[in-house]
C-alpha positions in Angstrom: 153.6 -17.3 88.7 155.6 -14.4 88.0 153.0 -13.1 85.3 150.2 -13.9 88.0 152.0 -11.4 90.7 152.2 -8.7 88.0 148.4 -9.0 87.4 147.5 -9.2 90.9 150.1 -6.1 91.5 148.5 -4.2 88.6 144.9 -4.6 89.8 146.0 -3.7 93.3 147.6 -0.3 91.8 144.9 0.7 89.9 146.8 0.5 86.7 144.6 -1.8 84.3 141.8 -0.4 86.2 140.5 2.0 83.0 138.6 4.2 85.6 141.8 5.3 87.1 144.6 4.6 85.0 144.8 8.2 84.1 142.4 10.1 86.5 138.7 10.0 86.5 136.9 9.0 82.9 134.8 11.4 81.5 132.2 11.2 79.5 131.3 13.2 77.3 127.8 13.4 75.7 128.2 14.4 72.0 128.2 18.1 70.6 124.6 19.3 68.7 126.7 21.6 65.8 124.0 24.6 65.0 124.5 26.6 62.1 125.7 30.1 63.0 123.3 33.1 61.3 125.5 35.2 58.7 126.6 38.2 60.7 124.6 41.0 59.4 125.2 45.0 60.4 121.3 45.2 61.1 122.3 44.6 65.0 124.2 47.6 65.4 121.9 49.6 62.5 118.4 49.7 64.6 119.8 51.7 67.5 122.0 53.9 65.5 118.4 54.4 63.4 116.5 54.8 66.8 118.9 57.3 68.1 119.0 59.5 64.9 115.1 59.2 64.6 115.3 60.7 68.3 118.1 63.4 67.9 116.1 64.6 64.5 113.0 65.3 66.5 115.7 67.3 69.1 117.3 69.2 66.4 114.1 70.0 64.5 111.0 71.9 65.3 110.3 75.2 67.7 113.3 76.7 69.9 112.4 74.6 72.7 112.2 70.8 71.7 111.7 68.1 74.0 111.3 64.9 72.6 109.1 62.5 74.2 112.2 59.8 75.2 115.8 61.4 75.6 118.2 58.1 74.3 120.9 58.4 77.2 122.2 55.1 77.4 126.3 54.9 77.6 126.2 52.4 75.0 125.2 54.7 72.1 127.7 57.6 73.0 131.3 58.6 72.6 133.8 60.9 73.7 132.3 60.8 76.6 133.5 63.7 79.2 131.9 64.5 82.7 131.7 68.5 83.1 129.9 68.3 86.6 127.5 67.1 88.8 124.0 68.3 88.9 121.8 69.4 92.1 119.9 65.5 92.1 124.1 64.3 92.2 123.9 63.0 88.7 126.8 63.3 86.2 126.6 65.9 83.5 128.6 64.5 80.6 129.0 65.8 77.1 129.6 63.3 74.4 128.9 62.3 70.9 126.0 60.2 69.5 127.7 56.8 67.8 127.5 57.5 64.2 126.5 61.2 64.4 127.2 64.5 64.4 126.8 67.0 67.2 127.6 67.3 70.6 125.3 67.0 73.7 125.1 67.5 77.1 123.4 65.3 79.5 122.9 62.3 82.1 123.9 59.0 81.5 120.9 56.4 81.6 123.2 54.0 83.8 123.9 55.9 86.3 120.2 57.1 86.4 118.9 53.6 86.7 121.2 53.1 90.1 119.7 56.9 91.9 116.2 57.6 90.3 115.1 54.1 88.5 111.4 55.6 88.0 113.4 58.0 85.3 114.1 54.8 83.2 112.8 53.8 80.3 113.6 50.9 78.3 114.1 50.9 74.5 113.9 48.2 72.0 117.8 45.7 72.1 118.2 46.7 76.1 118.9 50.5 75.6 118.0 52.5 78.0 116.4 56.5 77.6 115.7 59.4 80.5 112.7 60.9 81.1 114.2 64.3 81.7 110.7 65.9 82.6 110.4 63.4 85.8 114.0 64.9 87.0 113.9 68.0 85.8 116.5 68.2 83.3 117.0 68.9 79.1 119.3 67.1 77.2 120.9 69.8 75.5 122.8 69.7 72.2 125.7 72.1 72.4 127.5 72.2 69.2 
């Protein structure tokens, strides 16, 4: 009798009940394990590649250069420093290329995109480049 109450008391409680002996069951559907690639530097290489192809055609040729996409995107500068605000109420910055030598002056594509997104163009990994001309502005390597 005595073990009879305890089973009826249990079931009432919920306690041999697996469902809610400890909360709510879950159940989980089983993990597909995927090898991970090697991590390679090829990732960060292309873009550092891209932008020195790009700053070369700057740096080289007549007095004037303009190369036909300016790489402005925040993601492939450092030492990044705003000197001012120009006349279309962009930021000027100044700031190094990632990876190279030199220091520039310019806009930053971000910042671009938000106030004149027809000024945008993308680049191969999700970079983004200026087109100066359509503003009106140079990039302009200082040092």
């Amino acid at each position: 009798m005595r073990k009879a109450l305890l089973f009826s008391t249990a079931l009432t409680l919920g306690t041999l009940n697996p469902a809610s002996a400890g909360g709510p069951v879950a159940i989980q559907d089983e993990v597909e394990v995927v090898q991970e690639k090697p991590a390679s530097s090829s990732g960060a290489l292309i873009p550092l590649l891209l932008v020195a192809a790009i700053l070369v055609a700057v740096a080289s040729g007549d007095d004037d250069p303009q190369p036909p996409v300016e790489v402005s995107d925040i993601r492939l500068k450092e030492d990044i420093r705003r000197v001012g605000t120009n006349h279309l109420g962009l930021g000027v910055y100044r700031y190094r290329y990632k990876g190279m030598e030199g220091v520039w002056e310019g806009v930053m594509a971000q910042e671009v995109e938000v106030m004149h997104p027809g000024a945008i163009k993308p680049l191969p990994y999700g970079y983004k480049a200026v087109d100066y001309a359509k503003l009106g502005l140079e990039l302009r390597r200082i040092e």
